[in-house]
C-alpha positions as CSV (number, residue, x, y, z in Angstrom):
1,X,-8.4,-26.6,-6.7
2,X,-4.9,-26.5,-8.1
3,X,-1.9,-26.9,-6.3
4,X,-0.5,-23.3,-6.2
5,X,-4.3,-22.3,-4.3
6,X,-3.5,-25.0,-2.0
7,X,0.0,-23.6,-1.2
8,X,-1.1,-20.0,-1.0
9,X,-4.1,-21.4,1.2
10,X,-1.7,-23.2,3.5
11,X,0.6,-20.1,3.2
12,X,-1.9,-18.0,4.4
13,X,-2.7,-20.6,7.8
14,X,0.7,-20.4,8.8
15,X,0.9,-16.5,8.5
16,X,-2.2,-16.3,10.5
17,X,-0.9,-18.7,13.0
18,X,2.2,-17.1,13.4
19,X,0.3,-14.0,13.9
20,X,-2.0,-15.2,16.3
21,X,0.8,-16.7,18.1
22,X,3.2,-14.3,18.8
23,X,1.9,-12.1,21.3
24,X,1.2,-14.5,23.6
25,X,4.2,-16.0,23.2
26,X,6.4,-13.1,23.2
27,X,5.3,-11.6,26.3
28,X,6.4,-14.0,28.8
29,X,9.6,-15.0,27.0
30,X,10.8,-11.5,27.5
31,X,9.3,-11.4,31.3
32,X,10.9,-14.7,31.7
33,X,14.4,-13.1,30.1
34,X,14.2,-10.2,32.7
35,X,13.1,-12.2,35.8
36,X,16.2,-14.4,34.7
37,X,18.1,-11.3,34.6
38,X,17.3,-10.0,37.9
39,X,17.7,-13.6,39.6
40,X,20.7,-14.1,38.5
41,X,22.3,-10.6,39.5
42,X,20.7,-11.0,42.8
43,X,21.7,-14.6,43.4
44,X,18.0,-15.1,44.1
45,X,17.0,-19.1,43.0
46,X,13.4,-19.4,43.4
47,X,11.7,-20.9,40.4
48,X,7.9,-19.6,41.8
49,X,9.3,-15.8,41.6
50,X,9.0,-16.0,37.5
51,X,5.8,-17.5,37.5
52,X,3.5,-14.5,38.3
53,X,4.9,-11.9,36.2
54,X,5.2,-14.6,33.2
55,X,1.2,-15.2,34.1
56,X,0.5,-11.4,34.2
57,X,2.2,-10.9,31.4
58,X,0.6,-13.8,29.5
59,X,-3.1,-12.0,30.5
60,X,-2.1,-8.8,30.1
61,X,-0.9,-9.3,26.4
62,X,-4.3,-11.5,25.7
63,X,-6.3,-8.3,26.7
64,X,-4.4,-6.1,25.0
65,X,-3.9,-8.0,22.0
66,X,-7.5,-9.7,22.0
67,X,-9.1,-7.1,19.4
68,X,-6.0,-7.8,16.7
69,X,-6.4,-11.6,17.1
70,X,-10.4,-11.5,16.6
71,X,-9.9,-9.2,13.5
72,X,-6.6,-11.3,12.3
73,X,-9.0,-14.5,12.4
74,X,-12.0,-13.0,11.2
75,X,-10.0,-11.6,8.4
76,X,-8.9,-15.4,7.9
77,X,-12.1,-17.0,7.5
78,X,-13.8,-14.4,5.7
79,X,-10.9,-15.0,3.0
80,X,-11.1,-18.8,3.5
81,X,-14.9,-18.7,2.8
82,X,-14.6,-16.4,-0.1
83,X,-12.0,-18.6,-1.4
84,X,-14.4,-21.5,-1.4
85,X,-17.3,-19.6,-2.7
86,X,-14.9,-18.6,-5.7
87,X,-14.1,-22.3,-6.1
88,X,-17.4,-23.4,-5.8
89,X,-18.9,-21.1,-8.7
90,X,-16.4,-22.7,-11.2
């Protein structure tokens, strides 16, 4: 394997991670932002208020983004394996 398959490969990980990541990351940040928002202009201090929405926003974007992140990883491994079979047969 030379080093430019190597890069691409490890290229390729990090893109799917990234990928993978973000919606479930996303989500609550921007909940969080809001909740922030509305605490602050309501002078409302209660660190257990932001929990919930963060957590149903947390589900909410698994579910929603669960069919993406199976095909995203599928995708993945199916190049990965393809990659190796391509390596292999040299």
């Amino acid at each position: 394997m030379e080093s430019l398959d190597v890069v691409a490969v490890l290229h390729s990980a990090m893109i799917t991670t990234l990928m993978m990541c973000a919606p479930l990351l996303l989500a609550p940040l921007i909940v969080g932002l809001l909740m922030a928002l509305l605490q602050a202009v309501t002078q409302i201090s209660d660190s257990a208020l932001a929990f919930l929405p963060k957590l149903v926003a947390t589900g909410t974007a698994g579910w929603l983004a669960g069919p993406f992140l199976a095909r995203s990883l599928l995708g993945f491994g199916q190049t990965m394996f393809d990659r190796l079979i391509a390596i292999g047969g040299q």
